[in-house]
N, C-alpha and C positions, 0 to 999 in steps of 0.2 A: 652451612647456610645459616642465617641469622634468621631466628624464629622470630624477633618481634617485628624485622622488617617485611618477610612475609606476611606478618600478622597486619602491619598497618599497610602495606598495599592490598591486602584482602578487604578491609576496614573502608579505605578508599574507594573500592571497586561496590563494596554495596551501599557505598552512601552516593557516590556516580548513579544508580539504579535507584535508588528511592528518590534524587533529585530528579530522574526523566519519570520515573511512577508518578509525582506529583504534577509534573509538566505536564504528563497525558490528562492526568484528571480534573486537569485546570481548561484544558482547550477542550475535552471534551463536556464539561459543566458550560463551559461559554457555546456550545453548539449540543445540545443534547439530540438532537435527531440526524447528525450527520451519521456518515458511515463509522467511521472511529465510534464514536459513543456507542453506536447501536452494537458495531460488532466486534469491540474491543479487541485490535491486531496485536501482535505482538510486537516488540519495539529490541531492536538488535542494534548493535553499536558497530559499525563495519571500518576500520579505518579511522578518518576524518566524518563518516558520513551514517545519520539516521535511517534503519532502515525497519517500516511499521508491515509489518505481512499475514495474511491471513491464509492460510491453506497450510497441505503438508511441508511446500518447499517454495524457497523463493520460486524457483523455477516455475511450479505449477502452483502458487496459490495468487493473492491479489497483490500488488506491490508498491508502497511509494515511499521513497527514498528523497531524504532532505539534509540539508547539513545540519539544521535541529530539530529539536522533536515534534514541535509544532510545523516545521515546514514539511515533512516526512507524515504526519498526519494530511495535511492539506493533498499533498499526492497522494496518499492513499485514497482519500475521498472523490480527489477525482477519477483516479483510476477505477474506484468502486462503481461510481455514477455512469461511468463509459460501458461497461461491462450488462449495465442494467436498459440498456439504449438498445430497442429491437436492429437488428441488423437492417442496412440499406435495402430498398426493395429492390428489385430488379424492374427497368425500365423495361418492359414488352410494346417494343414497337411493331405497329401490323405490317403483316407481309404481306407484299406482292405478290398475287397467283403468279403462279408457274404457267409459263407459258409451255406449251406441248409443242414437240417439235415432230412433225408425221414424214417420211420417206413416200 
């Protein structure tokens, strides 16, 4: 194996991650009270695709997924916003007495 081409795809890979590190700190400085800012997710490189998450696993934590970092931010934010929205009430419409039926 060639050590310095390891070396510079390693080289690559952390400067790939200080360019999205900066990209997050740039859209959350332009939004300082959204979700991102507040609650700084984590930022994951999946494929072609940004993925910012807050919990122990994608599966179970908050999710939004963007093809860049700021669009993967924006999802987060609104998936955060959704999550924070009381659940729908339940419409309780009155019922009819019951009619008794006598033999």
């Amino acid at each position: 194996m060639n050590k310095s081409r390891h070396f510079a795809g390693r080289r690559s890979a952390v400067n790939y991650a200080a360019a999205a590190s900066e990209e997050m700190k740039d859209y959350c400085a332009a939004r300082p009270a959204s979700p991102s800012a507040v609650r700084r997710p984590q930022l994951i490189f999946r494929g072609e695709l940004w993925v910012a998450v807050l919990g122990p696993t994608i599966e179970e934590g908050i999710v939004g997924i963007g093809p860049t970092v700021a669009a993967a931010l924006r999802a987060f934010d609104a998936q955060y916003q959704l999550g924070l929205r009381p659940p729908n009430e339940r419409i309780i419409l009155p019922m009819k007495p019951q009619q008794s039926f006598t033999v």
